[in-house]
C-alpha positions as CSV (number, residue, x, y, z in Angstrom):
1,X,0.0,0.0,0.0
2,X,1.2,3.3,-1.0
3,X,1.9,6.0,1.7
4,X,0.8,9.2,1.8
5,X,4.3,10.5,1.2
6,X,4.2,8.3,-1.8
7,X,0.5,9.6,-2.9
8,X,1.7,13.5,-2.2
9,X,4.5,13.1,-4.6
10,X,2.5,11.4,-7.5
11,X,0.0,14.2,-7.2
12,X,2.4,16.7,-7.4
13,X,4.6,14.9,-10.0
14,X,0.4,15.3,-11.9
15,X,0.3,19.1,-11.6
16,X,2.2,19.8,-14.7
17,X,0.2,17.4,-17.2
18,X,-2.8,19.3,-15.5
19,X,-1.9,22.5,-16.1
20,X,-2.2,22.0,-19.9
21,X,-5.6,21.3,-19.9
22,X,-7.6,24.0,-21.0
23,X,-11.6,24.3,-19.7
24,X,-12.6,28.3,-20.2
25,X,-15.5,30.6,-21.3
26,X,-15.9,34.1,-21.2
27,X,-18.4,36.2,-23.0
28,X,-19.6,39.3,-24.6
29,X,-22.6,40.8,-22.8
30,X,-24.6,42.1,-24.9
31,X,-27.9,43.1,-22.9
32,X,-27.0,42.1,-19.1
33,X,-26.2,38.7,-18.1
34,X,-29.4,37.0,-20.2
35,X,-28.3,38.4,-24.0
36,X,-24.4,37.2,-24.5
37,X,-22.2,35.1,-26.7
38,X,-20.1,32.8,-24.8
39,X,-16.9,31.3,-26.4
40,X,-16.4,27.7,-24.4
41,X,-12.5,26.2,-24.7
42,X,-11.6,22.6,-23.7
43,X,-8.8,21.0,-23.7
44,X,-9.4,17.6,-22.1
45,X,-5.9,15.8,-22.6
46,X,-2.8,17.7,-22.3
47,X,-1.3,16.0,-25.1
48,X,-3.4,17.0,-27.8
49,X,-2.6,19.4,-30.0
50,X,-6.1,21.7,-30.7
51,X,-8.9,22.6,-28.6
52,X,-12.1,22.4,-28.5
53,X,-14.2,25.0,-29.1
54,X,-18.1,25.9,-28.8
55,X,-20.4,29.4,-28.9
56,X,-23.3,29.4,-26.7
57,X,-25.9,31.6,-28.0
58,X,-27.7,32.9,-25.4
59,X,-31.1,35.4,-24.8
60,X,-32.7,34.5,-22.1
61,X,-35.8,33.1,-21.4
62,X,-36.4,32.6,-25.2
63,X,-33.0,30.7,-26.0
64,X,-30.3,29.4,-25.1
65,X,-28.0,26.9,-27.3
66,X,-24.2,25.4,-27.3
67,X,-23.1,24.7,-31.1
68,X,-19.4,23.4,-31.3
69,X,-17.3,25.0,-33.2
70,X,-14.0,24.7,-35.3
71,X,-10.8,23.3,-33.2
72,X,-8.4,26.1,-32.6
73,X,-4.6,26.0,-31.5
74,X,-3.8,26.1,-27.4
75,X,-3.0,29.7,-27.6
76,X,-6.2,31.3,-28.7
77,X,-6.5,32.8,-31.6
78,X,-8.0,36.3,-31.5
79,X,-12.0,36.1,-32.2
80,X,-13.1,39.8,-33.5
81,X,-16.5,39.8,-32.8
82,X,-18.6,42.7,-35.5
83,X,-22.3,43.9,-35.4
84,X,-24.3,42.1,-38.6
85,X,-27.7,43.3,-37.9
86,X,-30.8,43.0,-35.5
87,X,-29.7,40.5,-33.0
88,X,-26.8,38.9,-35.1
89,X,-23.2,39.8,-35.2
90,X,-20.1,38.0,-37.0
91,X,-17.4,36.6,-35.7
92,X,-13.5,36.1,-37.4
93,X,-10.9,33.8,-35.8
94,X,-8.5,33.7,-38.0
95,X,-9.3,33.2,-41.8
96,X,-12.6,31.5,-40.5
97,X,-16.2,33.5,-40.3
98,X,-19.3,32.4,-38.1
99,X,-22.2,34.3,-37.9
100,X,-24.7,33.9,-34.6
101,X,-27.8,35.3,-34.2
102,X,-29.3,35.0,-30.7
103,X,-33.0,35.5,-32.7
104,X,-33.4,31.5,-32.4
105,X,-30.0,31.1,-30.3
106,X,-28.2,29.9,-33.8
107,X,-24.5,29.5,-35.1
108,X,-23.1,29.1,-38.2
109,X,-19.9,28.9,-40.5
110,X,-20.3,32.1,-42.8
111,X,-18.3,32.0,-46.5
112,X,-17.8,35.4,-46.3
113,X,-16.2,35.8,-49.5
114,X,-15.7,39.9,-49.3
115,X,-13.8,39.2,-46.5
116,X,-14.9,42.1,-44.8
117,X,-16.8,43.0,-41.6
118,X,-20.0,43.9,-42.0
119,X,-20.6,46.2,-39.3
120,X,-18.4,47.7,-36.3
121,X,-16.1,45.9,-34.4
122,X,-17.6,45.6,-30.9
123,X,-14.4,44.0,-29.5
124,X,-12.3,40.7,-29.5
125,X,-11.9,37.1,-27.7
126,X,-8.1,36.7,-27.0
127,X,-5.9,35.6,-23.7
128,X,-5.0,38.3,-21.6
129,X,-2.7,36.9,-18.1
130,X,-3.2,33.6,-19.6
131,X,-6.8,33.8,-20.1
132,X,-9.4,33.9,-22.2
133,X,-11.2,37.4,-22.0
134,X,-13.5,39.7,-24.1
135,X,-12.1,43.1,-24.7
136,X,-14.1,45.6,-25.8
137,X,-13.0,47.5,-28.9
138,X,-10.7,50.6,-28.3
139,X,-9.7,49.0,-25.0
């Protein structure tokens, strides 16, 4: 039977592998705490490579949904978030679009072939002290 010397130092000897997981969210309040967008990381394993990522689309009491999204790399990459009309707004993380509306709580992968934003930036997903935070625009 192990001691608890034994069991101290194989917990400690664990902290490191732990500390590479990833399990986040933070969000962009749009109308108080029951209108947001939520980005959700997880990284179960510290071996792997990506993350998993989800947006939860959320208004409150009419709707509320998680929809995975693309994998991204361990360090975040920066998710501008830009107004696209009456309750929906685009998202950019990297070369990829999404487009949520929080109408019916809904998510999708936008081909936005302009490339541009289609309405102000409002601000941007991104680590700040090691962790994931929405900052507003001109902040």
């Amino acid at each position: 039977m192990p001691s608890a010397r034994t069991k101290a130092i194989a917990a400690l000897a664990m902290l490191p592998m732990l500390a590479a997981c990833e399990n986040s969210a933070t969000a962009f309040m749009i109308e108080g705490s029951q209108h947001a967008l939520i980005l959700v990381r997880e990284k179960p394993y510290f071996w792997q490579s990506t993350v998993n990522q989800a947006l939860i689309a959320s208004r409150l009491p009419h709707c509320q949904r998680r929809i995975p999204i693309h994998p991204d790399g361990t360090e975040l990459t920066p998710m501008e978030v830009f107004e696209a009309g009456d309750r929906l707004w685009a998202l950019r993380q990297g070369s990829r679009w999404y487009l949520v509306g929080t109408d019916k709580c809904q998510v999708q992968d936008w081909d936005n072939a302009a490339g541009s934003a289609p309405g102000a930036a409002l601000g941007t997903f991104r680590f700040k002290d090691g962790v994931a935070t929405f900052i507003p625009a001109g902040k």
